[in-house]
LUMDREN-972648 format. One line per field, with one value per atom (N, C-alpha, C): x, y, z. Coordinates in steps of 0.001 Angstrom, whole numbers, plus 500000, padded with zeros to 6 digits. Layout:
BEGIN
east = X, ...
north = Y, ...
up = Z, ...
***
This chain:
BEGIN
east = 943603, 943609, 942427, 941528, 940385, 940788, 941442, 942295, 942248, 941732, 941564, 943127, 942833, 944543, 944343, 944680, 944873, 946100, 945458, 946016, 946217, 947462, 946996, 948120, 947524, 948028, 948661, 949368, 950157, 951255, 950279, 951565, 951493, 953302, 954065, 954089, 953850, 954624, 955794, 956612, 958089, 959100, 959850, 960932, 961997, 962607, 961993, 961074, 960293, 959131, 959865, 958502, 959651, 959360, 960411, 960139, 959162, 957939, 957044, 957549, 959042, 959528, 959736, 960422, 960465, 958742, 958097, 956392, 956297, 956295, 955933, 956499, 958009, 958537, 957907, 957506, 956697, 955789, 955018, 953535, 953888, 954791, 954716, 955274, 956006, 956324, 955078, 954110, 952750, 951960, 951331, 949787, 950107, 949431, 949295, 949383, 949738, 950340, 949146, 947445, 946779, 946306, 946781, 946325, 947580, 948638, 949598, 949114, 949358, 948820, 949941, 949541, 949876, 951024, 949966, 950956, 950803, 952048, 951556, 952081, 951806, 952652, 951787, 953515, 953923, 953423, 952479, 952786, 953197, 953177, 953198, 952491, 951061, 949945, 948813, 947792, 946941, 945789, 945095, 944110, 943104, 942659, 941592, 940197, 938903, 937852, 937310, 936584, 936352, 935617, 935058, 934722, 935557, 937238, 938208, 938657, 937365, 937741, 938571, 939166, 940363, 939300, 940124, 939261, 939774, 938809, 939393, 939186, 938842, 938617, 940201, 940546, 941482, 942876, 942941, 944053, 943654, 942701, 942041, 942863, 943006, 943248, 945013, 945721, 946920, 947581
north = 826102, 827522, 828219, 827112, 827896, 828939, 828815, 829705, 828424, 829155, 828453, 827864, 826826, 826816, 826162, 826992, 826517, 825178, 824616, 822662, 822387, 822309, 821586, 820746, 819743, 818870, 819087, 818845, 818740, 817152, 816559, 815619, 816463, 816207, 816554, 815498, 816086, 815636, 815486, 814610, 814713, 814254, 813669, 813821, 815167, 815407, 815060, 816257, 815094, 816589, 817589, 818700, 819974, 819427, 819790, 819607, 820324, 820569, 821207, 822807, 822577, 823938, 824153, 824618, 824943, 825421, 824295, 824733, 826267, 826108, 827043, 828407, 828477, 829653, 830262, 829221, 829641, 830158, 829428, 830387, 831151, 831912, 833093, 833974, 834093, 834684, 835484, 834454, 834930, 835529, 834711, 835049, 835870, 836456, 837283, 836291, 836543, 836427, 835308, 835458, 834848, 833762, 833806, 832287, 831385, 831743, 830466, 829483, 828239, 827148, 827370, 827143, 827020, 825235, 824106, 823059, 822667, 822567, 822037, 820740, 819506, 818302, 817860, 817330, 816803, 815563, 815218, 813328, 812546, 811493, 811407, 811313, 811078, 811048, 811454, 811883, 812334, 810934, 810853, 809597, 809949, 808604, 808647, 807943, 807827, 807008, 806280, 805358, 804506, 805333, 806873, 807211, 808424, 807713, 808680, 810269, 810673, 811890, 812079, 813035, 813227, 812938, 812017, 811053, 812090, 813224, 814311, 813637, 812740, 811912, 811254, 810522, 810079, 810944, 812466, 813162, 813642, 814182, 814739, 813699, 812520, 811015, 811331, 811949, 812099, 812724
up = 435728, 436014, 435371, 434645, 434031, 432414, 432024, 431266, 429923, 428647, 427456, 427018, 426166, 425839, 423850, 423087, 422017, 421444, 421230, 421044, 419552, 418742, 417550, 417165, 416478, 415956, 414247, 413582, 412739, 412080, 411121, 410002, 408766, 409012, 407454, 406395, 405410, 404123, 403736, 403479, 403279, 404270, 404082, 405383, 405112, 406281, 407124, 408160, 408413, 409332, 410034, 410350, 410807, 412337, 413606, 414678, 415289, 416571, 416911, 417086, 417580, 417290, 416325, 415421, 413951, 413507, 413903, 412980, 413960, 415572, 416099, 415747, 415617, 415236, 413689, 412914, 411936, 412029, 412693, 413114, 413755, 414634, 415627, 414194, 413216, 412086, 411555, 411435, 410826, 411048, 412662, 413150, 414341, 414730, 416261, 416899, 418296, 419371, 419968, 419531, 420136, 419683, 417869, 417488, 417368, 418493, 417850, 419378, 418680, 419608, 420917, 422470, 423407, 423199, 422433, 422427, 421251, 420595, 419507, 419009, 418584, 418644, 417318, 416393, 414914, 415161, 414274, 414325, 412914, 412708, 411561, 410829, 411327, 410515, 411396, 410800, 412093, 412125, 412697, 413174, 412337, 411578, 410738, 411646, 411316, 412364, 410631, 410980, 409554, 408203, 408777, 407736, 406846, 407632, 406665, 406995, 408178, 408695, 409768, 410316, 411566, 412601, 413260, 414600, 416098, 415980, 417084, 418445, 418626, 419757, 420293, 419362, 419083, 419632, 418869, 419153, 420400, 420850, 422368, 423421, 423266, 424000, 424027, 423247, 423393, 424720
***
């Protein structure tokens, strides 16, 4: 539709993680209306690439 869509990813600490809802109702608590992510999906860890940084390639591929 041509229309931007804010995407983020999220791992917790602890068990047990919060569900994507739960995080979302959090963030709609907080931020305006335009920075809460359109999708947002928990993993358990986010993807590392060999030099230890978040492999955004990786989560993009999800």
């Amino acid at each position: 539709s041509g229309e931007d869509l804010l995407v983020a990813w999220a791992a917790a600490k602890g068990e047990p993680a919060p569900t994507a809802a739960a995080l979302r109702s959090w963030l709609e608590e907080r931020l305006p209306p335009y920075m809460v992510p359109g999708v947002l999906e928990v993993l358990p860890a986010l993807p590392v690439n060999a030099q230890g940084k978040v492999d955004r390639r990786a989560l993009e591929q999800r």
